[in-house]
C-alpha positions in Angstrom: 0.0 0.0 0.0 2.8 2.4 0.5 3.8 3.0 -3.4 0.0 3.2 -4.0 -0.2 6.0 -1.6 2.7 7.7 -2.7 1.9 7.3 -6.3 -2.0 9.1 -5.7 -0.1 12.1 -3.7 2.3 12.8 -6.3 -0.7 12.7 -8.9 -3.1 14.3 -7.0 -1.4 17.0 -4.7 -4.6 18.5 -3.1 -5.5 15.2 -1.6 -6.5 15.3 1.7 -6.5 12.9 4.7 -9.8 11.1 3.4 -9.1 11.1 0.3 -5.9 9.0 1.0 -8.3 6.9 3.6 -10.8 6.6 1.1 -7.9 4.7 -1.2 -7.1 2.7 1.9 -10.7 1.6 2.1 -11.0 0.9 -1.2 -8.2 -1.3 -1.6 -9.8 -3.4 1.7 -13.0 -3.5 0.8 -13.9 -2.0 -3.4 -17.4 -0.7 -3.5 -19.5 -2.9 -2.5 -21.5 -0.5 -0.1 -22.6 1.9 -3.2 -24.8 -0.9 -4.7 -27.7 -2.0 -3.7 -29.5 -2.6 -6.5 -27.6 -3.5 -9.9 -29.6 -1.8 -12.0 -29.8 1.2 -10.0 -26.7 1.1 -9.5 -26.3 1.1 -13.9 -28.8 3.6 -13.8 -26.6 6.1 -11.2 -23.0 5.4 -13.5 -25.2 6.3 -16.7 -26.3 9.9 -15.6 -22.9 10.8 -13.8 -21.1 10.0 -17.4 -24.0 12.1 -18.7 -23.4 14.8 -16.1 -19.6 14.8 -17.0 -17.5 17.5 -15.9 -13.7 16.3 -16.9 -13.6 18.4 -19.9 -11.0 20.8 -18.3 -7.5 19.4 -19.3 -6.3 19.2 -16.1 -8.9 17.2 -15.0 -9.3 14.7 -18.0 -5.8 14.2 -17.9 -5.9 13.3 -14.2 -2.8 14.7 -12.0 -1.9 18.6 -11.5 1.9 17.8 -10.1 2.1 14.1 -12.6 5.6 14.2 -15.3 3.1 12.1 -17.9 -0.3 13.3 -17.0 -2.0 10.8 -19.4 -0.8 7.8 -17.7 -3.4 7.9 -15.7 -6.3 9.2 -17.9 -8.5 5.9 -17.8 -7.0 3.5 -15.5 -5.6 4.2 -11.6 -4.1 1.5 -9.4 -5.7 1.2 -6.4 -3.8 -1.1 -4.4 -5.2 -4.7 -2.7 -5.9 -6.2 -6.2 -8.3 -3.0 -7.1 -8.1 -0.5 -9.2 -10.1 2.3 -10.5 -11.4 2.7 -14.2 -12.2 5.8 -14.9 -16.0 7.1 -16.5 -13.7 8.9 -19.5 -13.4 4.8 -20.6 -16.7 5.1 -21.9 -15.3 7.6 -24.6 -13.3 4.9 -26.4 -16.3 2.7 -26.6 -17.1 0.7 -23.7 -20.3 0.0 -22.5 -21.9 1.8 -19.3 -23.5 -1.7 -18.9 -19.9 -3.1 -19.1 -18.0 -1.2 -17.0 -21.5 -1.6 -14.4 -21.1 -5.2 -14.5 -17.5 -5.1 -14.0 -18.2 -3.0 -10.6 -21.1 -5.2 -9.4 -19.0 -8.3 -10.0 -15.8 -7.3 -8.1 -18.0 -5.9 -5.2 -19.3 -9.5 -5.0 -15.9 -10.5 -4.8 -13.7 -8.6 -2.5 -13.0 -10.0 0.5 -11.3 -7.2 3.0 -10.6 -7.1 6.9 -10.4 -4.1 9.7 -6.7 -5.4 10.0 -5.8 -5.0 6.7 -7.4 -1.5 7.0 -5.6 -0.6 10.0 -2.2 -1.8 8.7 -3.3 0.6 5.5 -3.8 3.5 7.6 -0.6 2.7 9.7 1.3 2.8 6.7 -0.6 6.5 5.7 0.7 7.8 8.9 4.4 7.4 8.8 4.4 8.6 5.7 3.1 11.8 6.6 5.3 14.6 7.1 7.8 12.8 4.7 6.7 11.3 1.2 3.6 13.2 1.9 3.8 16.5 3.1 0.4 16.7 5.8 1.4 17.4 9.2 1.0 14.5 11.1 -0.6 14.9 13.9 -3.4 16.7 11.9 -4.0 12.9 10.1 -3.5 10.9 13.1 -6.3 13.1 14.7 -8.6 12.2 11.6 -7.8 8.3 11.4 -8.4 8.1 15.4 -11.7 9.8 14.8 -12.1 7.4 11.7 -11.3 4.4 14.2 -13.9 5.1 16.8 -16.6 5.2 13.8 -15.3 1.5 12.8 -13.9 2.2 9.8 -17.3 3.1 7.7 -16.5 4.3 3.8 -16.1 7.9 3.2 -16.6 10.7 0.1 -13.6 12.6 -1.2 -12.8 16.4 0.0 -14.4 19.0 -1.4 -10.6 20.5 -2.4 -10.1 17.2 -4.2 -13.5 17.3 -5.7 -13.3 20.5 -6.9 -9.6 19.5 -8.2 -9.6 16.9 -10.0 -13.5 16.1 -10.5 -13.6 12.1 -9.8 -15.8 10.2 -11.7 -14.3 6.1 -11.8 -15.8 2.9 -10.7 -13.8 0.9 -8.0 -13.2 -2.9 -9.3 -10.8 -5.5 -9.9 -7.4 -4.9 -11.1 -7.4 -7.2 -13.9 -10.8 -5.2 -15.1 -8.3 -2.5 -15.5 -5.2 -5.1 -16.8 -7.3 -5.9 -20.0 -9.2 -2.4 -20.3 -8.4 -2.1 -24.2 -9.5 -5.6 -24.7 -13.0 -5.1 -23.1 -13.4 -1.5 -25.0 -12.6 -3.8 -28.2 -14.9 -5.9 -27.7 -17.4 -3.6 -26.9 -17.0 -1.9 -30.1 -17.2 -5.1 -32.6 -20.4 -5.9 -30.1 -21.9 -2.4 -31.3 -21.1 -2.9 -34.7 -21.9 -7.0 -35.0 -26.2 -6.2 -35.6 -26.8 -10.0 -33.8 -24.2 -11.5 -36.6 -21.5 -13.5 -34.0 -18.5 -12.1 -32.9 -15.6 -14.7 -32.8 -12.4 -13.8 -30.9 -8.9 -15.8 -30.3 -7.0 -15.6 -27.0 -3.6 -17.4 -28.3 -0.2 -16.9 -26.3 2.5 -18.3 -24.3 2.4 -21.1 -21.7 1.4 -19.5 -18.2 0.7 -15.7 -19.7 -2.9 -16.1 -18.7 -5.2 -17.1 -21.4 -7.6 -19.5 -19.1 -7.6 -16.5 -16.8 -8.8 -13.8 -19.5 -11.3 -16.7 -20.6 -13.2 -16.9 -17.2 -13.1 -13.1 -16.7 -14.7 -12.8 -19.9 -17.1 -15.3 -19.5 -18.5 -13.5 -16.1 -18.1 -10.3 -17.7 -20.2 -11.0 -21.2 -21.8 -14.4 -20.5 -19.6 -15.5 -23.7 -19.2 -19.6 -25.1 -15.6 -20.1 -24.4 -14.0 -23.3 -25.7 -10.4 -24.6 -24.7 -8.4 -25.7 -27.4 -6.8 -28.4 -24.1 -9.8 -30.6 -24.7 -8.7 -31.0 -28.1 -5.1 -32.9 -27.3 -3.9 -35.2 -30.1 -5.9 -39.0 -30.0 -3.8 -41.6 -29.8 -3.8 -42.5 -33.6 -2.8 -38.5 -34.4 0.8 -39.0 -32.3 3.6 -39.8 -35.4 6.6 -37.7 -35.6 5.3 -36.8 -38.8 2.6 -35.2 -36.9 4.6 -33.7 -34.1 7.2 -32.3 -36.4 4.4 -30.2 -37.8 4.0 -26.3 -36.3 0.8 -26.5 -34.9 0.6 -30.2 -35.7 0.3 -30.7 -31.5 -3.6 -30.1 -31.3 -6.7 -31.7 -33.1 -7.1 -28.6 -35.2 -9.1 -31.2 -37.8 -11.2 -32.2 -35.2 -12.3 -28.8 -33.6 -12.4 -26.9 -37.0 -15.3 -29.7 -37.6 -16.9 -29.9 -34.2 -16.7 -26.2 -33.0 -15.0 -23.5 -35.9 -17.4 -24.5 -38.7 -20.6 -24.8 -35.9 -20.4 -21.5 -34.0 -23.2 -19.8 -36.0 -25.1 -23.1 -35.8 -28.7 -22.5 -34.6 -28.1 -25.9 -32.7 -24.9 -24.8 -31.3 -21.8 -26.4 -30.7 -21.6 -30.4 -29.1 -17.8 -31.9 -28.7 -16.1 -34.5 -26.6 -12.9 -33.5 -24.8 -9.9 -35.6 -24.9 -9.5 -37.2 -21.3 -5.8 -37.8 -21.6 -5.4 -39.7 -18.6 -7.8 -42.2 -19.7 -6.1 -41.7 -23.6 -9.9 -41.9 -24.6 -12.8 -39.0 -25.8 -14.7 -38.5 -22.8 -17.6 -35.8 -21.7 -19.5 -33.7 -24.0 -20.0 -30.2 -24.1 -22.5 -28.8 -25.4 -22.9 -24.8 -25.6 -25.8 -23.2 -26.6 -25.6 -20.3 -30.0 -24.4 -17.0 -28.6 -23.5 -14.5 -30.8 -20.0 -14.1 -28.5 -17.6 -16.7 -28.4 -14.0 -16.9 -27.2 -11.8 -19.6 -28.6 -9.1 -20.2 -25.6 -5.6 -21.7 -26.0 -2.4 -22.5 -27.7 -3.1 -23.0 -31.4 -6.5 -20.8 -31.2 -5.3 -19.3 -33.9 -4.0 -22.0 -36.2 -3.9 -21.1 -40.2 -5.9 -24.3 -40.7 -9.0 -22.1 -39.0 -8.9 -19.7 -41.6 -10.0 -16.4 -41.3 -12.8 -17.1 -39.1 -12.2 -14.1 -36.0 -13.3 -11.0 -35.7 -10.4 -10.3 -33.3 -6.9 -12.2 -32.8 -5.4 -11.7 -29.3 -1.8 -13.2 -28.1 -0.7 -12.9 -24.4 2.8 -13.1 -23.8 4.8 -13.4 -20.6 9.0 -13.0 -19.6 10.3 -16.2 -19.8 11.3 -16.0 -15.6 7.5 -15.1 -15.1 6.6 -17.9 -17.0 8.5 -20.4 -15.9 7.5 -19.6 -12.1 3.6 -19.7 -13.0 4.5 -23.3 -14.8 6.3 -24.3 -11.3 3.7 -23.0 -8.7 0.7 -24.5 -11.3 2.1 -27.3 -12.4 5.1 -28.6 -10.2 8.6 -28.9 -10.9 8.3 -32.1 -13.0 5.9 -30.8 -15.3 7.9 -27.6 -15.4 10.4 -29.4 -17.1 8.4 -31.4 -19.3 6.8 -27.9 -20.4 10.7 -26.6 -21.0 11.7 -29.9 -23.0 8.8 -30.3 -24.9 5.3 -28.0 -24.9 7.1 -24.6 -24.8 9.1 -25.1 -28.0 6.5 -26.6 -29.9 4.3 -23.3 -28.8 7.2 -21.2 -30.1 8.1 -23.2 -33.3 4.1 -22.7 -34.3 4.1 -18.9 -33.2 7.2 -18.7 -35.3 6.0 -20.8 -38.4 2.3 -19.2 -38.7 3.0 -15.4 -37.5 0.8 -15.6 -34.7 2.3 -13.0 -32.8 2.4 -10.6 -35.9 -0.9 -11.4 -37.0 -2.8 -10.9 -33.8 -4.3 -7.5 -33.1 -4.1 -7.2 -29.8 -1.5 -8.2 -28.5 -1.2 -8.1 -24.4 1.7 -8.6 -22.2 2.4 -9.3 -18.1 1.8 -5.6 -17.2 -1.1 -3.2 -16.3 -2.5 -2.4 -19.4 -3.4 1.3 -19.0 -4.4 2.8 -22.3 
């Protein structure tokens, strides 16, 4: 919490003592205690975009005192896995409803405690009088007159208010990670009339693809099909086969059973490749929506064609993603990944131009546009 606080003071100067417990309290515990109704809650965001006052450049551009004032414009760390997208996102294209849900569902999901509060606002007071020039005494007044309320959720200052004109929803970090992404998708979602809108979420071992594919999935309600139930059948493993970029996946099989069935009034119905039983398995079946997300290595394989209306690749430093491998998958399956999976990945992304090709593409960072 300490480089978050820092960061806000040197960005917002006029900051006062709530404002800074404010950030504490929203990095505990989001904004949760603003809705009580989801749709009111849509309703409320909707008319304060409407009611917009960040036209002055100061204020659109976020910071007074900050070196690169629009590094900030649409996207704020928060700090405690939270961060705050800012109501000028809906200028690019996103969706009120989108950025709404995005608030509702990380209020549902926060989970903060009056410890880590109080460790928040134990960190606030020894940096005052230091990296943050209010007297300390003045704060540790406020925070003991905070305290004996138990910690409830407060406004900003009127100075900061009148400053800087805040208008942002509170929500999870990776909300704000993938911000171009969702305004992307917004836009062909506009544009699409009903038709479906197809997108591919290719990349690296361990850069976060199954991640991105569930946070889409609570964010839009989207299909979203793994190309790991799609592993090679026994019959499919010859070295001609494995010598093949892309040749590690049943691209034949899930062209058939999902690519050429997406628009398919009857939807999409598969078996996944169990491959410690070395045998077709479950079925899946998944209704037609006119979003779907195609998840995994090879997503984007040439044999496909040009079937997306958006190519995505996620990449990841090789010391990141060899870590995520280990604490996922153990160190024996680290190695296996190292001898085997990883080059494969790279000898396809290579061979087919997957990186080049994609549109977006996203690395291990905060995306803020």
């Amino acid at each position: 919490m300490r480089e978050i606080l820092i960061r806000h003071w040197e960005h917002y100067p006029r900051m006062e003592a709530q404002d800074l417990v404010k950030l504490i309290y929203q990095s505990e515990f989001g904004g949760g205690h603003l809705i009580r109704d989801p749709g009111e809650s849509l309703r409320r965001l909707q008319a304060e975009y409407d009611a917009r006052e960040w036209g002055a450049a100061e204020a659109q551009n976020g910071a007074l005192a900050a070196s690169d004032p629009d590094e900030w414009k649409y996207v704020e760390p928060a700090g405690g896995g939270m961060c705050r997208i800012k109501l000028a996102a809906l200028d690019l294209g996103l969706e009120a409803e989108t950025l709404n849900r995005m608030f509702v569902r990380s209020a549902e999901e926060v989970k903060g405690s009056v410890s880590g509060m109080r460790a928040g606002l134990s960190e606030l007071l020894n940096l005052c009088g230091a990296e943050i020039s209010l007297d300390r005494e003045t704060v540790r007044a406020y925070i003991r007159a905070y305290e004996a309320k138990e910690y409830p959720a407060v406004s900003h200052s009127s100075a900061y208010r009148e400053a800087y004109h805040p208008a942002y929803r509170i929500v999870n970090a990776m909300y704000g990670r993938y911000l171009p992404l969702f305004v992307r998708i917004d836009r062909l979602l506009g544009e699409a009339g009903g038709r479906t809108v197809n997108i591919a979420v290719d990349g690296m071992s361990g850069s976060g693809k199954s991640t991105l594919a569930k946070l889409l999935t609570g964010l839009y309600g989207c299909n979203v099909f793994h190309m790991d139930d799609f592993f090679l059948q026994p019959f499919q493993r010859v070295p001609e086969r494995f010598h093949e970029p892309g040749g590690n996946v049943d691209y034949e099989r899930f062209k058939t059973q999902v690519i050429d069935c997406l628009d398919s009034p009857q939807g999409v119905e598969y078996q996944v490749y169990d491959c410690g039983a070395q045998r077709l398995s479950k079925t899946v079946r998944a209704p037609r929506r006119t979003f779907n997300v195609i998840e995994g290595s090879y997503s984007q394989h040439p044999y496909f064609g040009n079937c997306y209306d958006l190519r995505v690749f996620l990449e990841v430093g090789e010391d990141e993603q060899r870590e995520r491998i280990r604490r996922r998958n153990g160190e024996f399956m680290l190695r296996r990944f190292e001898e085997e999976w990883i080059p494969m990945e790279n000898a396809y992304f290579k061979a087919c131009n997957i990186r080049e090709n994609s549109q977006m593409v996203l690395t291990n960072r905060d995306q803020m546009l």
